[in-house]
N, C-alpha and C positions, 0 to 999 in steps of 0.2 A: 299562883302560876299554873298549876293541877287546872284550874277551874277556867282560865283562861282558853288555855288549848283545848280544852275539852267543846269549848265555845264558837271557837276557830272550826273544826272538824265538823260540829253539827250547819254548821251555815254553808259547805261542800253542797252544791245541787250534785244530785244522781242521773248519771246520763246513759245509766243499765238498757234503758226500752231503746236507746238509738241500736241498736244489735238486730233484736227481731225483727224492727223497721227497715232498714237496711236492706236483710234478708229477705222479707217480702217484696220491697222497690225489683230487688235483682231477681225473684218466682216472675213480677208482672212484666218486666221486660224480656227475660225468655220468653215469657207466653207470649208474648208479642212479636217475636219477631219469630216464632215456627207458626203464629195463624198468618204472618204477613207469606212465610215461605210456601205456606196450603196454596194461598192467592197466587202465586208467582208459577212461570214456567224457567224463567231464568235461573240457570245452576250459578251460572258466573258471578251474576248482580249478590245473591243471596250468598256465596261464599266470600266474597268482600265486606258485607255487611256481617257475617258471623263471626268474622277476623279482626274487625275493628270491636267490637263489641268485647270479643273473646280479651283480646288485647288492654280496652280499657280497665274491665272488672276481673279480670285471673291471671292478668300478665301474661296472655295468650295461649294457655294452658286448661280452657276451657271445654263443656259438654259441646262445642260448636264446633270444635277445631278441623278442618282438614278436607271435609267431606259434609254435603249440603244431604238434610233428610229427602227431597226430593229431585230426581235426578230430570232433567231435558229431555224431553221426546225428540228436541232437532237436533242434539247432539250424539244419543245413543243411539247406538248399532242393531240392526234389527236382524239377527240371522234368521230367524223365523220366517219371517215375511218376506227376506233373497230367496229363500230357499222356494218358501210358496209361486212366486212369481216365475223362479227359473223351471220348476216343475211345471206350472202351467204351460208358459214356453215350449218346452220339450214335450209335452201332449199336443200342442197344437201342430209344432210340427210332424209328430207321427202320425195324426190325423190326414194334415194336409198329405202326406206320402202316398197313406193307405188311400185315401179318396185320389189319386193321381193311377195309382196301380188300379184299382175298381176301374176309372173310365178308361184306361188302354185296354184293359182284357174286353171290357164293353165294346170297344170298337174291333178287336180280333171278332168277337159273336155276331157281330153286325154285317162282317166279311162272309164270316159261315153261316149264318142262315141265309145270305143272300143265292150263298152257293147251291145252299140245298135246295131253295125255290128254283134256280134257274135249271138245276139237272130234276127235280122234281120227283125229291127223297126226304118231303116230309113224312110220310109213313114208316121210311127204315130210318132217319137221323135226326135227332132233337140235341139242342145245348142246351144249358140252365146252367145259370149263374151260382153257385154255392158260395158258404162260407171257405172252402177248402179252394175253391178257384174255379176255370171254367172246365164246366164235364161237355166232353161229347159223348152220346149215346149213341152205336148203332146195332140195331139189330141185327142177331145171326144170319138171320135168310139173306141180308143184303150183301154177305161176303163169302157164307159157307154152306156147305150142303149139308143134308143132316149126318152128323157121327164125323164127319172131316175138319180138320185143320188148314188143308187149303185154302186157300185165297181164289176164288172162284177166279178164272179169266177177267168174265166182262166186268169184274168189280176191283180188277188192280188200280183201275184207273181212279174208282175213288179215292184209292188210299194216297196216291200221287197227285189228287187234284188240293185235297186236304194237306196234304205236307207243306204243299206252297202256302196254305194259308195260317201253319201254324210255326210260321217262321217271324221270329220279331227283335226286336233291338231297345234292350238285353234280349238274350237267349233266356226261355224259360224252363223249367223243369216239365218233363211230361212223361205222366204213368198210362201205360197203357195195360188195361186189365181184362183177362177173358172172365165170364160167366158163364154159367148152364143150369138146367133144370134139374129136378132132380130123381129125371127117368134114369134108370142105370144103363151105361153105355153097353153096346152089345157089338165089338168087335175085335178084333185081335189084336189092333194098331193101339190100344189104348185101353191101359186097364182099369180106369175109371173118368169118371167126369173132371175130377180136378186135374188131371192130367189133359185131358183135351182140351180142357180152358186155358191152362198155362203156354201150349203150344198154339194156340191162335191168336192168345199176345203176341207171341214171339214173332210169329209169321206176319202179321200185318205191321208188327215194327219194324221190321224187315223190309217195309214196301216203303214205311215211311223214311226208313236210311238210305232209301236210292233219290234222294234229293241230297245233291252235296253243300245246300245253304242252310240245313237242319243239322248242328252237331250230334256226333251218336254221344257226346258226354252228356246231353240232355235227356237220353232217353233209356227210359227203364221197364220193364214186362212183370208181372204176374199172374197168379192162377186165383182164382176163389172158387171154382166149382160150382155145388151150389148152395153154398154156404153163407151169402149175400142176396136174397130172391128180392127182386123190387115186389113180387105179386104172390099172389097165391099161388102154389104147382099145384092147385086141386083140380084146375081147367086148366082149357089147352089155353085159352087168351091170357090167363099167368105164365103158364109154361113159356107163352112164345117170347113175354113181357124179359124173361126171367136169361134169355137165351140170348147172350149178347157180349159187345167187345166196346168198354168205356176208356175214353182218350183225356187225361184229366190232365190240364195245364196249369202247371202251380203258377201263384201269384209273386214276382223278385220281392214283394215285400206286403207283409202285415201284419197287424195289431198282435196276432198270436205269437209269431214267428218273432215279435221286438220282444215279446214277455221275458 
């Protein structure tokens, strides 16, 4: 009987290797379907195919579950690249502004040098275009006598001819500033240079607020003495360079001024 069953048992096949086989079948289909998901841009396709898979061999409880290793470029959110786009955006339009404020001041300089050629004071008045906005220059001799602050008679009119042409829409800011050389002044009205230069701001601001189409909230005066020299004071053609009353028109809008 012993020998019987003993008989029975050895004729049992072993079916021990169906285990590691199994276990490798189930290694070559994951591999296969994350080189299929490399290939794929589709998140959707590849998480239904993760799901069924997951489902038939783990009871849905698998390394696939929930969430695809590679994510859609047409469905993911790019804040990066809004943001890049909206930045450019918003440069282009300060751009376009500041290049709109450039050609109006452009056409205010085109009114006044026409002006200066027609009364024929290119020698006492020059504009130039700057980064800070439009400068007018005029030299001292064309407004005051030496050591004064006055406003010469026959040169009120400039400052009245100029008023009218620095009137625009918007209103712009505008500094007007005295300089001097840096001979020391020699009279009782004034006890230095920076003093006489700060009063002949004033005074030709003064010529330019008797036009009532220029608000006085536009306009402002200072002094620099000679603290500012466009030239050398070792000559007198610095000196005279040096002796003068600049009218500088800010610009309503730019690049610096958005910073």
């Amino acid at each position: 009987m012993a020998r019987r069953k003993r008989k029975k048992h050895d004729d049992h096949v072993d079916e021990s290797w169906l285990v590691p086989y199994s276990d490798m079948l189930t290694l070559l289909l994951a591999l296969f379907i994350v080189l299929f998901a490399m290939s794929e841009v589709d998140a959707s396709k590849f998480k239904q195919m993760a799901s069924a898979f997951n489902d038939e061999f783990t009871g849905g409880t698998g390394m696939m579950e929930e969430q695809a290793p590679i994510s859609s470029p047409e469905t993911d959110p790019l804040p990066d690249k809004e943001k890049l786009v909206q930045l450019s955006l918003q440069e282009k339009e300060r751009m376009e502004k500041a290049k709109k404020e450039l050609e109006s001041l452009q056409e205010v300089k085109k009114h006044i040098d026409n002006f200066i050629e027609d009364k024929d004071l290119s020698k006492s008045l020059q504009t130039k275009l700057t980064e800070n906005g439009l400068l007018i220059t005029i030299l001292d001799n064309a407004l005051f006598d030496s050591g004064s602050a006055e406003v010469k008679p026959e040169s009120v009119g400039i400052g009245k001819d100029l008023s009218k042409l620095l009137v625009t829409n918007p209103p712009r800011n505008i500094i007007i500033a005295g300089h001097t050389d840096n001979v020391p002044i020699k009279n009782a009205q004034y006890t230095s240079n920076w003093e006489l230069s700060a009063m002949r701001a004033i005074n030709f601001m003064q010529i330019l607020r008797t036009n009532p189409n220029l608000s006085p909230k536009t306009l402002s005066a200072s002094g620099y003495g000679e603290y500012r020299p466009r030239a050398s004071n070792k000559t007198a053609e610095g000196r005279a360079k040096n002796r003068r009353v600049e009218v500088l028109v800010l610009p309503n809008y730019s690049l610096e001024k958005d910073k």
